[in-house]
N, C-alpha and C positions, 0 to 999 in steps of 0.2 A: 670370255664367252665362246662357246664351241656351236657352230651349227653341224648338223647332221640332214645331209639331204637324202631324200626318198623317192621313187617316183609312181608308187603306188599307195594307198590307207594303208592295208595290210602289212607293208612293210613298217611303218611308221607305228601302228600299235602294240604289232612284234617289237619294236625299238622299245616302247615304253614297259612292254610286260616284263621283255628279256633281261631289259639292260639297268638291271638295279641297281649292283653293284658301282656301277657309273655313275648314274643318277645321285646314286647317296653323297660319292666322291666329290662331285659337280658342289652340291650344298654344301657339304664342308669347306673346300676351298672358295666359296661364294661368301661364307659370312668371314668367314679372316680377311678376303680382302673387302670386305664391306669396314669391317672393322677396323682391319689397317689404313684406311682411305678416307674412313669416315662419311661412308655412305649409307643413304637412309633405304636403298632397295639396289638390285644389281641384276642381271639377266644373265639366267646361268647358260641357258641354251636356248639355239632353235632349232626345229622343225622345219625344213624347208623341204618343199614337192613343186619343183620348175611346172612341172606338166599341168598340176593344178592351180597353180599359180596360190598356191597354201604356207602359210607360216604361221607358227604358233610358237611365241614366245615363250618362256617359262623364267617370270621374275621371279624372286624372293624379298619382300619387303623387311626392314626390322622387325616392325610386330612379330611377325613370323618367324625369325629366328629359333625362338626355342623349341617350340612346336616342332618345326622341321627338325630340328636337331636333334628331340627328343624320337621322332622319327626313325631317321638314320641310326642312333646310336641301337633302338631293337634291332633293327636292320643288320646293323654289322654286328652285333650278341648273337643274331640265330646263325651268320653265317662264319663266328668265332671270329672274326676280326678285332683282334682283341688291342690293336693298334690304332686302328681308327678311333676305336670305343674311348681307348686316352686320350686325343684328339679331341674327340666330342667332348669330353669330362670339361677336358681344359677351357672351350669355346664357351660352355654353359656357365662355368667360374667367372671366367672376363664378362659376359655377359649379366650376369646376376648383380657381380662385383660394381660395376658400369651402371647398373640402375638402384643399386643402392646409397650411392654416392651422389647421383642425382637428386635422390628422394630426400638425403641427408640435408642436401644443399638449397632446398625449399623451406627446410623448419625454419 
């Protein structure tokens, strides 16, 4: 988990407008070690503003997962990250893979 502290709003929405590339980064690295650990949600960052005495968490739960990922992987296509985009591929395989196997093991 990475906090980023601020000490103004403005600063802090700049963070989230600016800093996508991050953000996407952050989710990537968030469901591998979800996955690796075998956790059901993970806290990828916060938001911290001392002066306000403000935090704002940003989990990502399982559910979630693919959504976000599917997310990201436009994300890094419009900005040709074509590296990450295999990264993404692979997380949505294990994931797909992982609830198929589940679904199997209920018939």
């Amino acid at each position: 988990m990475k906090d980023f502290y601020f000490s103004d709003e403005e600063d802090e929405k700049n963070f989230l407008k600016n800093q996508k590339w991050l953000i996407h980064s952050l989710i990537i690295e968030g469901v591998k070690q979800s996955i690796k650990e075998r956790l059901d949600e993970i806290v990828l960052f916060r938001i911290i503003n001392p002066i306000s005495n403000f935090i704002m968490v940003s989990e990502l739960k399982k559910d979630d997962w693919e959504s976000s990922l599917s997310k990201s992987l436009e994300y890094f296509e419009s900005v040709e990250e074509y590296e990450k985009c295999a990264d993404i591929k692979k997380l949505l395989k294990k994931i797909k893979n992982g609830n198929n196997r589940i679904i199997e093991g209920k018939k």
